[in-house]
N, C-alpha and C positions, 0 to 999 in steps of 0.2 A: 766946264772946260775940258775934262776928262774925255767926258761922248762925246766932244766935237774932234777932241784927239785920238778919238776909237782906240783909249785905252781905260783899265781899269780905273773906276774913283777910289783913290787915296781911302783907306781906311784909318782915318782919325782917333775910334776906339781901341786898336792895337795898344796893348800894354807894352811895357819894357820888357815882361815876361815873354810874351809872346814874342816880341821882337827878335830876343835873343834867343828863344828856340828855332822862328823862320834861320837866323844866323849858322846854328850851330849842324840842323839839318843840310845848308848850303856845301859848309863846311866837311860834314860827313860824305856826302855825296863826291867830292872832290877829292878826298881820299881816297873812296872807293874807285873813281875811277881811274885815280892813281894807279892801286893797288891793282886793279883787272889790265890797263895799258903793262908791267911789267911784267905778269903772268906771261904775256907772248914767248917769254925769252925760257918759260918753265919746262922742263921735260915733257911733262904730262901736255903740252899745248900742240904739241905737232900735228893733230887733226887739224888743229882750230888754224895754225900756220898755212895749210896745205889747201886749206878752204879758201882761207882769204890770196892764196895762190892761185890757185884754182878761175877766180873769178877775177884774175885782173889785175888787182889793186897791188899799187905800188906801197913800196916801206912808208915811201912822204905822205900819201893818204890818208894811211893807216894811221900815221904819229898826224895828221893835220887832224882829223877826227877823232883822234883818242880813242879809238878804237881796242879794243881788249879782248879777254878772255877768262870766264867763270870758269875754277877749275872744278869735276866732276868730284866735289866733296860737300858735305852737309854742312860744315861750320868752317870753312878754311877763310870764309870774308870775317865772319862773326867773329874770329878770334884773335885774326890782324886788327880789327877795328875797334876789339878789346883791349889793344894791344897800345893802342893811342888814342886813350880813354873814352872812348863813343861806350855810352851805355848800351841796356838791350831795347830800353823802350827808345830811345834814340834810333836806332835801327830797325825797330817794327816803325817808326810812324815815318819814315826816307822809304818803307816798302823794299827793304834788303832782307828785310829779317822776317820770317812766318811763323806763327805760334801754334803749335800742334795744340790736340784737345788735352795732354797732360800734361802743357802749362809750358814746356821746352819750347825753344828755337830752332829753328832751320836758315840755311839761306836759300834765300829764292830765286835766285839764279844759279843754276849749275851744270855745267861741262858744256856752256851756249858762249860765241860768239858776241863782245858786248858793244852796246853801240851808245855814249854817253847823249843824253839829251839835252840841250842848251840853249840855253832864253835866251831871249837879244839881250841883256845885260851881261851876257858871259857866264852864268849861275850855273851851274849842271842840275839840273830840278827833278831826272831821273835817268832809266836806263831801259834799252829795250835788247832784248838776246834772244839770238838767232839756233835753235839745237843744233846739232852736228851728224843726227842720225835720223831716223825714219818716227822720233817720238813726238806728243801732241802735248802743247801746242806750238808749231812751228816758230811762231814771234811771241816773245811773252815781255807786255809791258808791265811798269813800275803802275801800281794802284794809285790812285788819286791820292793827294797828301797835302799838304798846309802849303807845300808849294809847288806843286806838280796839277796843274787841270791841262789834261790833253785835249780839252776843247777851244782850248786859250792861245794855245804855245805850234809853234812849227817847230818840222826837225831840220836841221840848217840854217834857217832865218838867220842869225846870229853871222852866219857868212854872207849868205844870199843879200843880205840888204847893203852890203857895199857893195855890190857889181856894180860895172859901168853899163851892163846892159839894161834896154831901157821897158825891160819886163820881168817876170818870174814864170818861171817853168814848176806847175805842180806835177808832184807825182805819187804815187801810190804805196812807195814804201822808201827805208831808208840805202836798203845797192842802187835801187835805181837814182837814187839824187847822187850817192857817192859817185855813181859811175860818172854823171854827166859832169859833176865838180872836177873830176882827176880827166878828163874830157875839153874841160876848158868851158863848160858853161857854169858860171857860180852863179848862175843864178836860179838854180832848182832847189826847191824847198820839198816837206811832204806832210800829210797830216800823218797825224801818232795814233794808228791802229783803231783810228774814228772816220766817219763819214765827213766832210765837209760843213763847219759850222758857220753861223753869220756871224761869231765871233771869230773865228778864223780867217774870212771875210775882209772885215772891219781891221784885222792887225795886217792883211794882204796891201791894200787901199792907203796906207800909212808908208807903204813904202816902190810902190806903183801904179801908172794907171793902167798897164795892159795884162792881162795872166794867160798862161798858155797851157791846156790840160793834154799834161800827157801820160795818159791812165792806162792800163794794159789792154789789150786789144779784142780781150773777151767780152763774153755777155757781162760778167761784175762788172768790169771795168767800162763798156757800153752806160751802164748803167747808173755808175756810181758818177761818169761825167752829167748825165741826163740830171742824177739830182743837185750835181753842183754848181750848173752852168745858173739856173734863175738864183741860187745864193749869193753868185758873185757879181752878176747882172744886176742885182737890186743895192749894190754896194755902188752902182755905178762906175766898175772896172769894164774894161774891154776883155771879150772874151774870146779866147780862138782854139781850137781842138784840133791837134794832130792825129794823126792816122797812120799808122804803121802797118806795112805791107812784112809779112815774111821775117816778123818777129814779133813776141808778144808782149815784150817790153821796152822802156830805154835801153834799159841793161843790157840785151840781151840784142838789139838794135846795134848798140853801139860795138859790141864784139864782134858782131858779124857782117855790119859793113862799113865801121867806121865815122872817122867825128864830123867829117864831109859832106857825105850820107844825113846824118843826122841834123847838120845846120842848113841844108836843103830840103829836108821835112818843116823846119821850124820857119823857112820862109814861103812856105806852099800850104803852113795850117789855115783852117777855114772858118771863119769867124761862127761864131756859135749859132745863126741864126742857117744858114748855109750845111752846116752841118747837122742838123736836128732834122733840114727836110730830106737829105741824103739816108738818116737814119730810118726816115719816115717811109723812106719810097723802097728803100731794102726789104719793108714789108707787103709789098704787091706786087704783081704780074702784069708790067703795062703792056704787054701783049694781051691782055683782057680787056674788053673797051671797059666793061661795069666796073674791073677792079683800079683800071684805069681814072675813071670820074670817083670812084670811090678816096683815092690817092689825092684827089684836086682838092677834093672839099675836107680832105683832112689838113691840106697844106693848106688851105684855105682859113679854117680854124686856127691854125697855130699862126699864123702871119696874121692873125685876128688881134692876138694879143701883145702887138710891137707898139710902141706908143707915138711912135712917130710915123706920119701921114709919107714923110720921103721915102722912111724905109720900106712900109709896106707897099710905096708902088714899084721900088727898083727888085725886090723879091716878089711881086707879082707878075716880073717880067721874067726872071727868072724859073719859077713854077712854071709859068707858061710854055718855056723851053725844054721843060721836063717832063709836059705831061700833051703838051699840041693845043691845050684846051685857052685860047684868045685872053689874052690878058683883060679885057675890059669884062669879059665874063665873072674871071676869078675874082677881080677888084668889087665886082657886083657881091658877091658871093662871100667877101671880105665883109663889107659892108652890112650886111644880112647877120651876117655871126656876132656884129659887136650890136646891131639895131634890137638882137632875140637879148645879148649878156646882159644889156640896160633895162631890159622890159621887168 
């Protein structure tokens, strides 16, 4: 019942122990991000103020998100959260706490921008922070833990899954989802500083059937859509990829031309399959006739592998628009590509 609900199976053997440790790290993490949401208001934070100024974001985003801030010291979480009895081993196994090689603690988030992580149960499960200067590494997420798999979990879901709209909008990091949320789309989620998984997938598909990739407009992001479009395609979600002209993110989209702008992108995106020969054809010269038939039979190839007979003829008419080359050729040429995959 679990896989049919593309969720995790119930594990039965958990002890009470266990029980109440998954509890008590819940619990820890929820202070912490207490305790980092209050910091805003600290002396020491007015970078951290100036930034999330900087970029937009309203006070109500901020407090919608829980948003915070690690102040630029070694123990100043460690010793609040000493302070309302979290142990130490309690805060290395939440991934707050790091343990040098002479046995001492640190915290591991510090003088970064915090952005709480939260399961669609409402849990905060971990944390990711953003630096404030020129140091590496730019996003630094909370390590795997007893209840943190960033293969599992989206960042937003927990919002995103009540929209009234009738898709999700992925994206690449956590400003860009903030931005579209305080934007008026809640319905952007992101993955947690991983590639796109089929468990990710499978938690997408549970709460729509269309996804919309809107990934940064570079070669990574080109590419990171490429591996993610058959991930979400084989969950059997509809897939559509936006395109951003003259900016190279949501974020940074939405600053510069507004939320308008934006939901005019989202009803002009191109369903994945449309998209992929657009990507294809970016790499030839069809003012070359050879690079030109070279371009046909690679769209040829990739329309080879749609499994439906409708769609490979209305994208064979389409190819054919693109390249001159007679649709009954390329459907020939289709045909030939799946007659060699079976042999």
């Amino acid at each position: 019942l679990a896989q049919r609900a593309g969720m995790e199976v119930p594990n039965s053997n958990e002890n009470a122990d266990s029980r109440k440790r998954r509890e008590r790290l819940f619990q820890l993490n929820k202070e912490a991000a207490r305790y980092f949401y209050s910091n805003l208001s600290h002396p020491d934070a007015q970078q951290a103020t100036a930034y999330l100024l900087r970029r937009g974001l309203s006070r109500r985003t901020v407090t919608n998100f829980g948003m915070g801030y690690a102040l630029n010291s070694w123990d100043a979480l460690i010793r609040t959260m000493t302070e309302k009895g979290y142990s130490k081993r309690e805060m290395l196994d939440a991934g707050l706490a790091v343990e040098s090689q002479k046995g001492s603690i640190y915290d591991r988030f510090r003088g970064r921008v915090m952005f709480p992580i939260i399961d669609v149960r409402g849990n905060v499960i971990g944390f990711g922070g953003r630096v404030l200067d020129d140091s590496t590494p730019k996003y630094l997420n909370s390590p795997e833990s007893m209840i943190f798999n960033k293969r599992k979990n989206l960042f937003a879901l927990n919002v995103a899954k009540k929209t009234k709209m009738e898709m999700l909008v992925l994206t690449e990091g956590y400003m860009d989802t903030i931005a579209l949320h305080q934007a008026g789309f809640d319905c952007a989620v992101a993955s947690l500083g991983t590639s796109l998984t089929e468990d990710h997938a499978r938690l997408i598909s549970r709460y729509t059937k269309e996804v919309i990739l809107a990934y940064d407009g570079d070669a990574a992001g080109v590419n990171a859509a490429q591996r993610a479009i058959p991930i979400l395609d084989k969950t059997g979600l509809q897939v559509r990829v936006l395109q951003m002209q003259g900016a190279k993110d949501p974020d940074e989209f939405l600053r510069s031309f507004g939320r308008d702008a934006f939901a005019r992108l989202l009803d002009q995106s191109e369903n994945y399959v449309e998209y992929n020969l657009r990507q294809l054809q970016s790499g030839y010269d069809l003012t070359d006739p050879l690079q030109k038939a070279e371009f046909a039979r690679a769209g040829a190839e990739l329309l080879a592998s749609l499994d439906s007979p409708v769609e490979r003829e209305v994208y064979a008419g389409q190819l054919s628009e693109m390249t001159g080359v007679g649709k009954a050729a390329l459907l020939q040429e289709i045909q030939r590509v799946q007659d060699q995959r079976l042999r």
